[in-house]
PyMOL Python script that loads the backbone (N, CA, C, O; Angstrom):
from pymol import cmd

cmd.read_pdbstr("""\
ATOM      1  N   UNK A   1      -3.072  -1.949  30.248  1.00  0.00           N
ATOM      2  CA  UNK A   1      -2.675  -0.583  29.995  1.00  0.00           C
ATOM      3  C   UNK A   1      -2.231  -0.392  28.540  1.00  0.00           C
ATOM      4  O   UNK A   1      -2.130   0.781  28.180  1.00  0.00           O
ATOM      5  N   UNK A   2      -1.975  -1.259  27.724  1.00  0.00           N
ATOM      6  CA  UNK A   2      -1.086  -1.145  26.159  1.00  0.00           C
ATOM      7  C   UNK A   2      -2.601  -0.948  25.615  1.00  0.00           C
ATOM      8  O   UNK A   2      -2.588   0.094  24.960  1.00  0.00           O
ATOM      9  N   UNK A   3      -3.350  -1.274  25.612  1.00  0.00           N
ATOM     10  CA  UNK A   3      -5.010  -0.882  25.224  1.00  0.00           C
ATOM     11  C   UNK A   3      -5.166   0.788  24.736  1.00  0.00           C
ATOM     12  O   UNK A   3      -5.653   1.346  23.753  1.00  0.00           O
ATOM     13  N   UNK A   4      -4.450   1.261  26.029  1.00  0.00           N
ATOM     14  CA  UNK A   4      -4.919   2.473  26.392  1.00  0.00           C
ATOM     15  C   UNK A   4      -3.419   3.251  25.332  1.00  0.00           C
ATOM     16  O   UNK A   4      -3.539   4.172  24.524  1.00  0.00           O
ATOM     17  N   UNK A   5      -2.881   2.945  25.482  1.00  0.00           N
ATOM     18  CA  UNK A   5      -1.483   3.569  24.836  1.00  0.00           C
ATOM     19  C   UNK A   5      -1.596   3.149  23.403  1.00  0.00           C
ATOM     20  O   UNK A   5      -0.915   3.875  22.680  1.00  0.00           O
ATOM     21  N   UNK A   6      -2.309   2.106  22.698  1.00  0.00           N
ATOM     22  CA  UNK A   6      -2.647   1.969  21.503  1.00  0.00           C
ATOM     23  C   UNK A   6      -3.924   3.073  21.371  1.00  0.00           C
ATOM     24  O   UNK A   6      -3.760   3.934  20.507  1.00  0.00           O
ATOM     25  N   UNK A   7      -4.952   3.115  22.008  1.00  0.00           N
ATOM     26  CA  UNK A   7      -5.937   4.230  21.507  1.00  0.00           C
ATOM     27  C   UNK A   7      -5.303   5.892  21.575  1.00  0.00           C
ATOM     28  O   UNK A   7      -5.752   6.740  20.803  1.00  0.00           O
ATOM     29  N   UNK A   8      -4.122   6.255  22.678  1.00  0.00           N
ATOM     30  CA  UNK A   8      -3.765   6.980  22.325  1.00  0.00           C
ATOM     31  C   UNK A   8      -3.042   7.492  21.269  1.00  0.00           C
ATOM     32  O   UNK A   8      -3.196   8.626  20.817  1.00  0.00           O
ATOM     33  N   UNK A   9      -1.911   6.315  20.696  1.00  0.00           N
ATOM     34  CA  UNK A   9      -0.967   6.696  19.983  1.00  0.00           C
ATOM     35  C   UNK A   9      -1.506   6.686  18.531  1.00  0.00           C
ATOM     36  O   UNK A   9      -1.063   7.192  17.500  1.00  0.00           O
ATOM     37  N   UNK A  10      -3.325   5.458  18.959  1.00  0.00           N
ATOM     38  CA  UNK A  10      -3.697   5.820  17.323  1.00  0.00           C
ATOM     39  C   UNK A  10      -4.677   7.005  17.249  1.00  0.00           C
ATOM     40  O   UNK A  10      -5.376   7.129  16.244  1.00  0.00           O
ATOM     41  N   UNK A  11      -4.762   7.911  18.301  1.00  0.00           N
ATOM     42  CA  UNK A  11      -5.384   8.973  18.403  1.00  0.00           C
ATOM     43  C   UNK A  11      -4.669  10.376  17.553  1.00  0.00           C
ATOM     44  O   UNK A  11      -5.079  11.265  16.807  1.00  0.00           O
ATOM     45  N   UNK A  12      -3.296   9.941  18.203  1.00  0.00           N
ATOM     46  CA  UNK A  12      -2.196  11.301  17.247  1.00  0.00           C
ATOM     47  C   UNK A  12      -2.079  10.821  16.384  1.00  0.00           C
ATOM     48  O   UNK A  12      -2.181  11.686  15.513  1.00  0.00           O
ATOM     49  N   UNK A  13      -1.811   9.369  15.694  1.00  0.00           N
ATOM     50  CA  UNK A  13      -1.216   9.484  14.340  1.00  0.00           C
ATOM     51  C   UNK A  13      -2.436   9.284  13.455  1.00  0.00           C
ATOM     52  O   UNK A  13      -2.045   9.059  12.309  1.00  0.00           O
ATOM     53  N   UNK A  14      -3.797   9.278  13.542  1.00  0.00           N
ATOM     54  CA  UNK A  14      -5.216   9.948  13.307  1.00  0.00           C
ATOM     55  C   UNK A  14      -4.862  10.951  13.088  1.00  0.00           C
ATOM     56  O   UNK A  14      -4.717  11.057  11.870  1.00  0.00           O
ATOM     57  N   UNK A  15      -4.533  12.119  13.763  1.00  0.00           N
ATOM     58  CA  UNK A  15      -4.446  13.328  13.403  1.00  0.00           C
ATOM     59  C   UNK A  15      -3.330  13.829  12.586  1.00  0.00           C
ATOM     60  O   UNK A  15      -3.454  14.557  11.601  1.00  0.00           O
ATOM     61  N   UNK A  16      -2.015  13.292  13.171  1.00  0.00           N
ATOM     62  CA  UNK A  16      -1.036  13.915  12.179  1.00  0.00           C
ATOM     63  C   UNK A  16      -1.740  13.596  10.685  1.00  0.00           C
ATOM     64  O   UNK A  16      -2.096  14.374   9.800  1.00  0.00           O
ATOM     65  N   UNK A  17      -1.802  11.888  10.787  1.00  0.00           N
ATOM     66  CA  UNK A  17      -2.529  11.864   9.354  1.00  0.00           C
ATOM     67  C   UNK A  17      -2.809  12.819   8.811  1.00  0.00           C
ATOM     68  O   UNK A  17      -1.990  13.482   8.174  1.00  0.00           O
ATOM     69  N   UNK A  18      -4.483  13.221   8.982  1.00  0.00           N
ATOM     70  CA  UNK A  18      -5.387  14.015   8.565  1.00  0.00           C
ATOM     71  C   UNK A  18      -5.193  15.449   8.576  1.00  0.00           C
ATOM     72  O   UNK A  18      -6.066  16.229   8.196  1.00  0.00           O
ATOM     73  N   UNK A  19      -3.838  15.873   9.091  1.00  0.00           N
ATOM     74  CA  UNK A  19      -3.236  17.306   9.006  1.00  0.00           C
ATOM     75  C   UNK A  19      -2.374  17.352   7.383  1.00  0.00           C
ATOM     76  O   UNK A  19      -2.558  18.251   6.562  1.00  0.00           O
ATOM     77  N   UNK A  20      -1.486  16.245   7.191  1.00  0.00           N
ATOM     78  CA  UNK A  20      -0.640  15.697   6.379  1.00  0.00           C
ATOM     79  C   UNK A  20      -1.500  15.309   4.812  1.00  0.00           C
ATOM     80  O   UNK A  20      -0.885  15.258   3.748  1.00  0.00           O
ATOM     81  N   UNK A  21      -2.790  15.097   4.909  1.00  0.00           N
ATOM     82  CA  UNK A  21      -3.390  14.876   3.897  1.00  0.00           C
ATOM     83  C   UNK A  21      -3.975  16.248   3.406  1.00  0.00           C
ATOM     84  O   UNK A  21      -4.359  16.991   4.308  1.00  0.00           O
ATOM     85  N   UNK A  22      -4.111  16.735   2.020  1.00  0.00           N
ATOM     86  CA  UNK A  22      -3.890  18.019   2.094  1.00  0.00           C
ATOM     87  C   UNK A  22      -5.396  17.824   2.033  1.00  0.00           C
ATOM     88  O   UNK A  22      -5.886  16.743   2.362  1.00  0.00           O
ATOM     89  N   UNK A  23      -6.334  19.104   1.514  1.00  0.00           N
ATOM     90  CA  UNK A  23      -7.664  19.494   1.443  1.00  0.00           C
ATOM     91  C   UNK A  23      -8.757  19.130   2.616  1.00  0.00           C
ATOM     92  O   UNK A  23      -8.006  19.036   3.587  1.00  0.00           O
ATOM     93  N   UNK A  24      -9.742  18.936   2.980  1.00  0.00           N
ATOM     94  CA  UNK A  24     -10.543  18.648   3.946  1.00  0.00           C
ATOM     95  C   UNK A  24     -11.522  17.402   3.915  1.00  0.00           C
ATOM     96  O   UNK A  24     -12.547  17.205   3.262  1.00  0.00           O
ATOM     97  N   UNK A  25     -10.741  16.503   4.998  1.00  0.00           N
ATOM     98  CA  UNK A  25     -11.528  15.261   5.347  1.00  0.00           C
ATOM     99  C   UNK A  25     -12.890  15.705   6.244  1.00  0.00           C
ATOM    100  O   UNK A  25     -13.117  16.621   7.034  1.00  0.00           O
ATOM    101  N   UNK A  26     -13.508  14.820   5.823  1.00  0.00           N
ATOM    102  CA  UNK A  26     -14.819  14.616   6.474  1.00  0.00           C
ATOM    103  C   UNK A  26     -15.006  12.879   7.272  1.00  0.00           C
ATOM    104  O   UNK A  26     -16.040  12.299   7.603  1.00  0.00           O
ATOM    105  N   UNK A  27     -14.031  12.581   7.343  1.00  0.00           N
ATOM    106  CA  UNK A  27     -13.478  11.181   8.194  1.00  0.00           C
ATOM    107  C   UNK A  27     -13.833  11.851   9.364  1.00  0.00           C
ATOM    108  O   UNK A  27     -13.629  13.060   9.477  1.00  0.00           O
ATOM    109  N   UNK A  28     -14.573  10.883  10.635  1.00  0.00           N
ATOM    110  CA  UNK A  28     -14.782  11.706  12.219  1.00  0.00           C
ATOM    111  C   UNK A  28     -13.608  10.952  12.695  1.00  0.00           C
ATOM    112  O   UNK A  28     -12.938  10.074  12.151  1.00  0.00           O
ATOM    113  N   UNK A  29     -13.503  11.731  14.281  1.00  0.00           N
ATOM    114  CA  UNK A  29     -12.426  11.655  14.841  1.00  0.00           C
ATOM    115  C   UNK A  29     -12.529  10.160  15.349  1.00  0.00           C
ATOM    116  O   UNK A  29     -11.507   9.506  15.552  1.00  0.00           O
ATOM    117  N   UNK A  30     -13.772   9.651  15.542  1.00  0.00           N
ATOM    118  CA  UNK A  30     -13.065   8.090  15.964  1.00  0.00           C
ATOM    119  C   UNK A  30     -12.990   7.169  14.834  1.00  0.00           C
ATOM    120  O   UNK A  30     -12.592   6.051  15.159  1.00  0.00           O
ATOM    121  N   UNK A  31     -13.320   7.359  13.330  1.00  0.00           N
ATOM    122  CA  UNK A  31     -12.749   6.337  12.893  1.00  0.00           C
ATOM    123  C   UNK A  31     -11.426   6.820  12.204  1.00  0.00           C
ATOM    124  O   UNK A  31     -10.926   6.135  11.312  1.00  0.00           O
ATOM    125  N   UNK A  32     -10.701   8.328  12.729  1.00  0.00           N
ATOM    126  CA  UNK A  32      -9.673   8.755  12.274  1.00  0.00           C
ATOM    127  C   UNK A  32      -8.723   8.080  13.312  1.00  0.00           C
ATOM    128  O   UNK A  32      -7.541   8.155  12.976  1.00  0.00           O
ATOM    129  N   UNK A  33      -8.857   7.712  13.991  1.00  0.00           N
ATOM    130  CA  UNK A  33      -8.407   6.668  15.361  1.00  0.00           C
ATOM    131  C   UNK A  33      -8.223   5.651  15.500  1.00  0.00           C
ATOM    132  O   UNK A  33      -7.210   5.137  15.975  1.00  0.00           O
ATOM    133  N   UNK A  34      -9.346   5.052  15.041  1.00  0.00           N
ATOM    134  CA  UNK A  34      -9.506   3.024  14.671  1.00  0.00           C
ATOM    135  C   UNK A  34      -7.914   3.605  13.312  1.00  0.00           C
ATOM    136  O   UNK A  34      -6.786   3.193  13.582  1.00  0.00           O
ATOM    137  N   UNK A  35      -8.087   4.365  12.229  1.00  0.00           N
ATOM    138  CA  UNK A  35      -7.227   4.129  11.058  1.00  0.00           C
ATOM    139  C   UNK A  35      -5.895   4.671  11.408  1.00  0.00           C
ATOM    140  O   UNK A  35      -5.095   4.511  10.486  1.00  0.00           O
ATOM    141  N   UNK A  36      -5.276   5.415  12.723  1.00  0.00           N
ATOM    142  CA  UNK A  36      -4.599   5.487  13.325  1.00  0.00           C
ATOM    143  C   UNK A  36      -3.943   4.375  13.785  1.00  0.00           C
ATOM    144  O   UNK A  36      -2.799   4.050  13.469  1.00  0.00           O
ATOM    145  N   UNK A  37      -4.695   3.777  14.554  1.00  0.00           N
ATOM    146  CA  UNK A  37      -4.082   2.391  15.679  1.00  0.00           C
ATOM    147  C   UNK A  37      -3.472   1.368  14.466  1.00  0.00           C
ATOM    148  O   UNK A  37      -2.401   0.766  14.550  1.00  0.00           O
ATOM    149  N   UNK A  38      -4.354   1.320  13.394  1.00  0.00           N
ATOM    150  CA  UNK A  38      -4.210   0.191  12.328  1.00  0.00           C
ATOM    151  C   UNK A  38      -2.686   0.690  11.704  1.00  0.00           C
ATOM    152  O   UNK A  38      -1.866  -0.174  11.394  1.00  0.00           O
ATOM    153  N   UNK A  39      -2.344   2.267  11.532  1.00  0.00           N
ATOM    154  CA  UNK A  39      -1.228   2.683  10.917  1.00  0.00           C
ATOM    155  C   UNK A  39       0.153   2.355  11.876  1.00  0.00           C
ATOM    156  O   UNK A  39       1.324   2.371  11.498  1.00  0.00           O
ATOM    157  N   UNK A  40      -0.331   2.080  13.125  1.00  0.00           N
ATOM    158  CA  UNK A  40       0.752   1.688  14.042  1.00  0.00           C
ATOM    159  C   UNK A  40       1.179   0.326  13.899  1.00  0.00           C
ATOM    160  O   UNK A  40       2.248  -0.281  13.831  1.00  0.00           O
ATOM    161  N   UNK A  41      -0.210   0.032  13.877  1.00  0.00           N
ATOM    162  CA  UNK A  41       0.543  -1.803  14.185  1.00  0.00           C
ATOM    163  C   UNK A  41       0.923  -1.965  12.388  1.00  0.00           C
ATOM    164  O   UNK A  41       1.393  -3.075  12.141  1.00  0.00           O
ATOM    165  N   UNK A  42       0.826  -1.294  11.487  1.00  0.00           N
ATOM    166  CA  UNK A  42       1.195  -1.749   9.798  1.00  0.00           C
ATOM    167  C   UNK A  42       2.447  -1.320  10.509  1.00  0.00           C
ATOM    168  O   UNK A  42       3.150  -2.205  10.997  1.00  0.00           O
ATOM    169  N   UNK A  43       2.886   0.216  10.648  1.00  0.00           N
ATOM    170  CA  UNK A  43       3.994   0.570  10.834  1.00  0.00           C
ATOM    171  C   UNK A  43       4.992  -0.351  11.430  1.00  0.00           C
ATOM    172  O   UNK A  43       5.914  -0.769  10.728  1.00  0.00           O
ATOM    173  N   UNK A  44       4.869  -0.724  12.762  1.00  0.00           N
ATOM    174  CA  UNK A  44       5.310  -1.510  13.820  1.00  0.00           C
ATOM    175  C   UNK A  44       5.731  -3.108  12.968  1.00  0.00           C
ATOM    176  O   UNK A  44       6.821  -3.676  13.024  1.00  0.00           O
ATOM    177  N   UNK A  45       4.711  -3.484  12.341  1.00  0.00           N
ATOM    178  CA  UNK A  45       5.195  -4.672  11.473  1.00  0.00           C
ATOM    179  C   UNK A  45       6.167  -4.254  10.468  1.00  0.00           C
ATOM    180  O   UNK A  45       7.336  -4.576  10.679  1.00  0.00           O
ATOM    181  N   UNK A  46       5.846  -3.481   9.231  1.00  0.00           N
ATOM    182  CA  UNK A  46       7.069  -2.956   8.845  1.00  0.00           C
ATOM    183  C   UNK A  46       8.273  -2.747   9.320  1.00  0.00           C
ATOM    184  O   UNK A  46       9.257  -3.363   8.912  1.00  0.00           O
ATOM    185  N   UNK A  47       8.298  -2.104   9.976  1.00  0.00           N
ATOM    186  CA  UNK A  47       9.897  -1.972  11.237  1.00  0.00           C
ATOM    187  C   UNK A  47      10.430  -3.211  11.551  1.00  0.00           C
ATOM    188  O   UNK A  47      11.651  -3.321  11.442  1.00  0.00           O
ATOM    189  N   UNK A  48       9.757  -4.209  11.932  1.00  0.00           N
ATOM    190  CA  UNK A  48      10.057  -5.476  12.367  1.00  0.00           C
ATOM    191  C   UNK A  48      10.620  -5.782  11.367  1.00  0.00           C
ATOM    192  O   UNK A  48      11.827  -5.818  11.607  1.00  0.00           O
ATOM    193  N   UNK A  49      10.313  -6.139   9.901  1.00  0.00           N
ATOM    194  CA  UNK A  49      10.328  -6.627   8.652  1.00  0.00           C
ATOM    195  C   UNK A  49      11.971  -5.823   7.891  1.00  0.00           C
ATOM    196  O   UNK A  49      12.957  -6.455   7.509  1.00  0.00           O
ATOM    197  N   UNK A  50      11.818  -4.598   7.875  1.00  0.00           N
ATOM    198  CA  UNK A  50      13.234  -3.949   7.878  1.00  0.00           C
ATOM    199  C   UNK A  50      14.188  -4.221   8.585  1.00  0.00           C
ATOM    200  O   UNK A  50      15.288  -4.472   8.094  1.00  0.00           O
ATOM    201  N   UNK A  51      13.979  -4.224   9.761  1.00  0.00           N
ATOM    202  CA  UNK A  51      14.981  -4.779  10.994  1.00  0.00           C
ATOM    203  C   UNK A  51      15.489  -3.665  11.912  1.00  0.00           C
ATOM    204  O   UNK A  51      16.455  -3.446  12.643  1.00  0.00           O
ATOM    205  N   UNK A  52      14.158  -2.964  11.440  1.00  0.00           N
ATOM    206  CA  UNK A  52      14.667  -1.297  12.646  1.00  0.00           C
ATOM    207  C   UNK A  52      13.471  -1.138  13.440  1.00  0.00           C
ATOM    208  O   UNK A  52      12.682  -0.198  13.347  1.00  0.00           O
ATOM    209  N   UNK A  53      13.402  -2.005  14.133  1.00  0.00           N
ATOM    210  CA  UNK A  53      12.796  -1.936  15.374  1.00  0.00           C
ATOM    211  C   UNK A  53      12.788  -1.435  16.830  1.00  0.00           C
ATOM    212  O   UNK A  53      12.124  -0.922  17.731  1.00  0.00           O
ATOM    213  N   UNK A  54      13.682  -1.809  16.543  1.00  0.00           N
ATOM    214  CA  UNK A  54      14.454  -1.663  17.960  1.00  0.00           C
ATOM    215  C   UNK A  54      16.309  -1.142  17.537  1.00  0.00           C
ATOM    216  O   UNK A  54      17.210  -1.828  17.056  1.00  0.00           O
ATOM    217  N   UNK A  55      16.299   0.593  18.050  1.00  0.00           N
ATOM    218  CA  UNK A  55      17.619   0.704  17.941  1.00  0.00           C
ATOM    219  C   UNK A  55      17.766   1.385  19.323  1.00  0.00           C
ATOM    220  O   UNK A  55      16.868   1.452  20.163  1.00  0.00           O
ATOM    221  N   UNK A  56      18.906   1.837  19.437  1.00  0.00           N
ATOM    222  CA  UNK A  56      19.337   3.094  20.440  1.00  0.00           C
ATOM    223  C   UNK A  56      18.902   4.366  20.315  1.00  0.00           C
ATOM    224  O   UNK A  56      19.238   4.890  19.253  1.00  0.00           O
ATOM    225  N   UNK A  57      18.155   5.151  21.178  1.00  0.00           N
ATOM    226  CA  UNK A  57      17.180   5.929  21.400  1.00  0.00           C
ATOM    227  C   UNK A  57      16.117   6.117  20.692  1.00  0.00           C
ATOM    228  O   UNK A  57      15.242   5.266  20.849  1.00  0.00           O
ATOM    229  N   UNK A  58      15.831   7.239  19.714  1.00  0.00           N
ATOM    230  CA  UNK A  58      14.372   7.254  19.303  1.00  0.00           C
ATOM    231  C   UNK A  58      14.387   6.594  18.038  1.00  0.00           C
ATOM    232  O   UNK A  58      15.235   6.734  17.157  1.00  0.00           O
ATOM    233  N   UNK A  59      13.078   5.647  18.018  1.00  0.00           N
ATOM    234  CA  UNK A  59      13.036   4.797  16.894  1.00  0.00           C
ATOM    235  C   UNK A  59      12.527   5.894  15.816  1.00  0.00           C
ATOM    236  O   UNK A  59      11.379   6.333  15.877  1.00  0.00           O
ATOM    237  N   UNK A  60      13.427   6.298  14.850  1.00  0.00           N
ATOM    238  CA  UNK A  60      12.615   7.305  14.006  1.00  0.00           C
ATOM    239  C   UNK A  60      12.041   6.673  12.878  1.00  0.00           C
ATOM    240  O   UNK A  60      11.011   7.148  12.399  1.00  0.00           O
ATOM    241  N   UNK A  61      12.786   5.245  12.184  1.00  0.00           N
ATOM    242  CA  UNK A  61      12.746   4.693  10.971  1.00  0.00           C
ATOM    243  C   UNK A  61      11.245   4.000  11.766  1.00  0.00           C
ATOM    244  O   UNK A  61      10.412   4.476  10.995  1.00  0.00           O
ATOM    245  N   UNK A  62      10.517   3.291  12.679  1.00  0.00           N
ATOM    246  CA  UNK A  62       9.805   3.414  12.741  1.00  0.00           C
ATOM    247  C   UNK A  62       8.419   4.239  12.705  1.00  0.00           C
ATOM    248  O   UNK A  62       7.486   4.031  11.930  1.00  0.00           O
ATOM    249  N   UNK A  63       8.475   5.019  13.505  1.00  0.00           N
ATOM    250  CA  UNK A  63       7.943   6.313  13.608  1.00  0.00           C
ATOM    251  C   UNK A  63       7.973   6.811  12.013  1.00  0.00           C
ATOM    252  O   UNK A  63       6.806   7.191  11.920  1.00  0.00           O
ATOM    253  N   UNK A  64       8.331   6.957  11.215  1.00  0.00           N
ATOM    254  CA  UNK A  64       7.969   7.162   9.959  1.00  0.00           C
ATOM    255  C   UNK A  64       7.260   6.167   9.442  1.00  0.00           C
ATOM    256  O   UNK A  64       6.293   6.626   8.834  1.00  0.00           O
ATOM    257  N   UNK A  65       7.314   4.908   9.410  1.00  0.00           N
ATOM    258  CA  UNK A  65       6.585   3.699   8.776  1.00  0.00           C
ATOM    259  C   UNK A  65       5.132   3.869   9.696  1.00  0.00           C
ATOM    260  O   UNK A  65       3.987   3.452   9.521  1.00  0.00           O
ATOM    261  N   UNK A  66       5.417   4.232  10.164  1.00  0.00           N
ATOM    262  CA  UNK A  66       3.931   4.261  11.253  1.00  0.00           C
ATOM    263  C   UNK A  66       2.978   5.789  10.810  1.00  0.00           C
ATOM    264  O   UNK A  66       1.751   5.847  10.729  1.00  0.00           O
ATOM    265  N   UNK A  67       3.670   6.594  10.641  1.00  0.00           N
ATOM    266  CA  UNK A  67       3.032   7.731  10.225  1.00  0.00           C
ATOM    267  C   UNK A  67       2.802   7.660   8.584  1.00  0.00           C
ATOM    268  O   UNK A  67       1.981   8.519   8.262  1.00  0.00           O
ATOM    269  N   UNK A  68       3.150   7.102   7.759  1.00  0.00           N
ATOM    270  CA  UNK A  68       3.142   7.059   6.556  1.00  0.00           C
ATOM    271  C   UNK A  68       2.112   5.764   6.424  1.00  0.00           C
ATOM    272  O   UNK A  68       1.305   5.797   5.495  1.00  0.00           O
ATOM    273  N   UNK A  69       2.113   4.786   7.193  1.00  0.00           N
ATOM    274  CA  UNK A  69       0.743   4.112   7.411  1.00  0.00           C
ATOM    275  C   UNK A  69      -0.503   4.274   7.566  1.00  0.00           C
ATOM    276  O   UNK A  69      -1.566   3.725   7.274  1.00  0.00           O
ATOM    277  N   UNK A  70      -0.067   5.269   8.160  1.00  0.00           N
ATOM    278  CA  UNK A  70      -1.523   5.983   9.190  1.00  0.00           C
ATOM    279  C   UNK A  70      -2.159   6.777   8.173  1.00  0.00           C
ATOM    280  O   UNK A  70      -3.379   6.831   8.013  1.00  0.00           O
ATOM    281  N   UNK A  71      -1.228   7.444   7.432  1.00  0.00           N
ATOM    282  CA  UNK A  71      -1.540   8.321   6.154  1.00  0.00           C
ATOM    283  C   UNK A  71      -2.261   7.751   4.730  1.00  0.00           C
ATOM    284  O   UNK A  71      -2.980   8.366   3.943  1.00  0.00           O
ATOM    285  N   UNK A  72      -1.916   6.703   4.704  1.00  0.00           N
ATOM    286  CA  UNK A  72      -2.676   5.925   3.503  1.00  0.00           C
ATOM    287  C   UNK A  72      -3.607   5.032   4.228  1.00  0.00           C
ATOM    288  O   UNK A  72      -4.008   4.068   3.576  1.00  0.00           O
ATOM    289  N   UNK A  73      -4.067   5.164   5.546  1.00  0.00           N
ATOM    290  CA  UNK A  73      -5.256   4.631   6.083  1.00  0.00           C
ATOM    291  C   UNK A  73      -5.961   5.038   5.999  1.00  0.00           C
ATOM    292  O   UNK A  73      -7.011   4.571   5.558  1.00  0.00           O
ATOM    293  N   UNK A  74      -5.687   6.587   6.533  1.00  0.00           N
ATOM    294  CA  UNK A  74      -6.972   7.290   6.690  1.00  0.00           C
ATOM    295  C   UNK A  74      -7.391   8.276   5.448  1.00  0.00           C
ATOM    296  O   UNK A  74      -8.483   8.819   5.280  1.00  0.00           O
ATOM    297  N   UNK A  75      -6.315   8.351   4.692  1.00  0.00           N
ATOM    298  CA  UNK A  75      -7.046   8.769   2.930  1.00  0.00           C
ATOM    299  C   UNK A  75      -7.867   7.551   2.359  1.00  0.00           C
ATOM    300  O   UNK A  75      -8.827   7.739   1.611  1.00  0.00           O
ATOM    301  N   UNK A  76      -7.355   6.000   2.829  1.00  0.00           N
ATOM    302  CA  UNK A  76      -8.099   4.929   2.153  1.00  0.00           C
ATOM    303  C   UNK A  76      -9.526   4.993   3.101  1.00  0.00           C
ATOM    304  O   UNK A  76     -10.514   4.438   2.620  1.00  0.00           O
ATOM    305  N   UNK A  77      -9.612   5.435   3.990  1.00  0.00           N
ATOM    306  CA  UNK A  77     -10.697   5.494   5.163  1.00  0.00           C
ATOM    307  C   UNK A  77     -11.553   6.373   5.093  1.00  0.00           C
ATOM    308  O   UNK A  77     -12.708   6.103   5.422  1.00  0.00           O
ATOM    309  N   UNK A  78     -11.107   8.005   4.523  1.00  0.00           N
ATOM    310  CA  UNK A  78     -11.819   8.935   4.100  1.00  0.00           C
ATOM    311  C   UNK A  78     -12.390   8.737   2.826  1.00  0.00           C
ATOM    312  O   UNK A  78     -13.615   8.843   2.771  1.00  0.00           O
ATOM    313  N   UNK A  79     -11.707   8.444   1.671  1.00  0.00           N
ATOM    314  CA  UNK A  79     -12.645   7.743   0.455  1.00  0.00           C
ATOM    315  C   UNK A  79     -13.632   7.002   0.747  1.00  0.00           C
ATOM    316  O   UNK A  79     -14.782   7.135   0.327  1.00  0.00           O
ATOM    317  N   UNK A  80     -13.174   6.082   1.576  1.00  0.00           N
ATOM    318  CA  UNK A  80     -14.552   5.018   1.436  1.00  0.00           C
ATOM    319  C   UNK A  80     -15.627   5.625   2.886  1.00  0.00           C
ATOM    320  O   UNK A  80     -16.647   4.999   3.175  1.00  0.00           O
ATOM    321  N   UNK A  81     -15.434   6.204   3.246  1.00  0.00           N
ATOM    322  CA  UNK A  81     -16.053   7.235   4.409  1.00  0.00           C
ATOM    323  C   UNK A  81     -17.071   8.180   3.711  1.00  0.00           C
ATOM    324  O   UNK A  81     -18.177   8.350   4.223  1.00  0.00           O
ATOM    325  N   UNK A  82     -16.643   8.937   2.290  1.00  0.00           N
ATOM    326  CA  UNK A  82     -17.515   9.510   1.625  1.00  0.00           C
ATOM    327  C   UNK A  82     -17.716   8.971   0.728  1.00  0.00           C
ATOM    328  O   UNK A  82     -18.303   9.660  -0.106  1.00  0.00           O
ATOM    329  N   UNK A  83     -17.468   7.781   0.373  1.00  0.00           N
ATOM    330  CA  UNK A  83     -18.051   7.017  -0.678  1.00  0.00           C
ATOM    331  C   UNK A  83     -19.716   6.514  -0.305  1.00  0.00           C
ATOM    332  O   UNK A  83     -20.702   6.533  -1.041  1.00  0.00           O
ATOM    333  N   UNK A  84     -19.607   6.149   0.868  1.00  0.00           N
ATOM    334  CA  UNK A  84     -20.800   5.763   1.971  1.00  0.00           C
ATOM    335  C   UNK A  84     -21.785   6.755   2.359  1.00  0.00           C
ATOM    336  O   UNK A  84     -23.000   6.653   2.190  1.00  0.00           O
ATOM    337  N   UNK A  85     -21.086   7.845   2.960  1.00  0.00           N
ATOM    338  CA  UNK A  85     -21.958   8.690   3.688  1.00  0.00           C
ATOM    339  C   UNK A  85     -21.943   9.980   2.724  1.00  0.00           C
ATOM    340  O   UNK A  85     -22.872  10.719   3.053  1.00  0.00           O
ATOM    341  N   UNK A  86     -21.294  10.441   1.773  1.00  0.00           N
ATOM    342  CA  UNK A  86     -21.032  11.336   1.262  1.00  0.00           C
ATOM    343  C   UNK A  86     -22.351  11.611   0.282  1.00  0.00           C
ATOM    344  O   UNK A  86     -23.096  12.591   0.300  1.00  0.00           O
ATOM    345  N   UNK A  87     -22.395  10.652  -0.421  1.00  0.00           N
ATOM    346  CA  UNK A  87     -23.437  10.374  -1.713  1.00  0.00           C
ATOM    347  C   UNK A  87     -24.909  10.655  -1.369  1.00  0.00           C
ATOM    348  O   UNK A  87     -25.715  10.948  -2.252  1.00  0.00           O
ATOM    349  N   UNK A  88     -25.376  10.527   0.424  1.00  0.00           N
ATOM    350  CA  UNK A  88     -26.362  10.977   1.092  1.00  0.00           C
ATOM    351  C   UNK A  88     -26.541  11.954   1.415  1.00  0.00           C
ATOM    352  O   UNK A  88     -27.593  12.503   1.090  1.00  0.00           O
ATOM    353  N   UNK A  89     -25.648  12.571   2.156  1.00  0.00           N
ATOM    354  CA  UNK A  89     -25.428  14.231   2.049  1.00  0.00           C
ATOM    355  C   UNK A  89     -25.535  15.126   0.700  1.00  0.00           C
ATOM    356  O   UNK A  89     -26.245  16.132   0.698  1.00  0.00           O
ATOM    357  N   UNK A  90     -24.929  14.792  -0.254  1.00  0.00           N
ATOM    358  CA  UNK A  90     -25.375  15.642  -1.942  1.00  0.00           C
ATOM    359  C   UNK A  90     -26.901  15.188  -2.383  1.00  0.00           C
ATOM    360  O   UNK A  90     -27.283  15.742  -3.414  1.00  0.00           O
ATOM    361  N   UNK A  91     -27.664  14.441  -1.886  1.00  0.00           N
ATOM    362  CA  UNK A  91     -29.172  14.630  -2.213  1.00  0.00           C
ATOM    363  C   UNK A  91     -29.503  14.716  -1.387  1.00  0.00           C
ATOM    364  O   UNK A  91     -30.556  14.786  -2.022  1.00  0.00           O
ATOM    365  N   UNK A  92     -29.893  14.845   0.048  1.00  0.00           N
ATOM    366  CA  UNK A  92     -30.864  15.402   0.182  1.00  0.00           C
ATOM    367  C   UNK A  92     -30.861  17.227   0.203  1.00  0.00           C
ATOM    368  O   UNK A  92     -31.916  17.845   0.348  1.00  0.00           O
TER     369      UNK A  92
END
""", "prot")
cmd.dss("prot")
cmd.show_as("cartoon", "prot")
cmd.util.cbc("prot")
cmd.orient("prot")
């Protein structure tokens, strides 16, 4: 079941991302997802590494390391997303 709760949770922070990044990505929604999941587990290690992992009620100092992960994933994910596919689309 943590499978499933990792594709979700890297499903929203995919999106917050890509809301949070200003102008318009052309990143699709599943590899805004794969760069999601990846911003969790950076995040999640970070937290560990700070030592705010685990507190009493909502982990927010996580939850920021995780969203601010997710955010330089999927701008590093959208560059190289139209670095690839982009350059094909302007010729033909």
């Amino acid at each position: 079941m943590s499978w499933l709760w990792a594709i979700i949770v890297g499903f929203v922070l995919g999106l917050i991302a890509k809301a949070i990044i200003p102008g318009k990505q052309h990143i699709p929604l599943w590899l805004a997802t794969i760069c999601g999941i990846g911003g969790a587990v950076i995040g999640n290690w970070l937290a560990v590494l700070f030592g705010i992992d685990e507190t009493k009620g909502i982990d927010w100092g996580r939850h920021v390391l995780q969203i601010a992960a997710a955010v330089l994933i999927v701008y590093l994910g959208e560059k190289a997303y139209t670095a690839v596919k982009g350059n094909k689309r302007q010729r033909a």
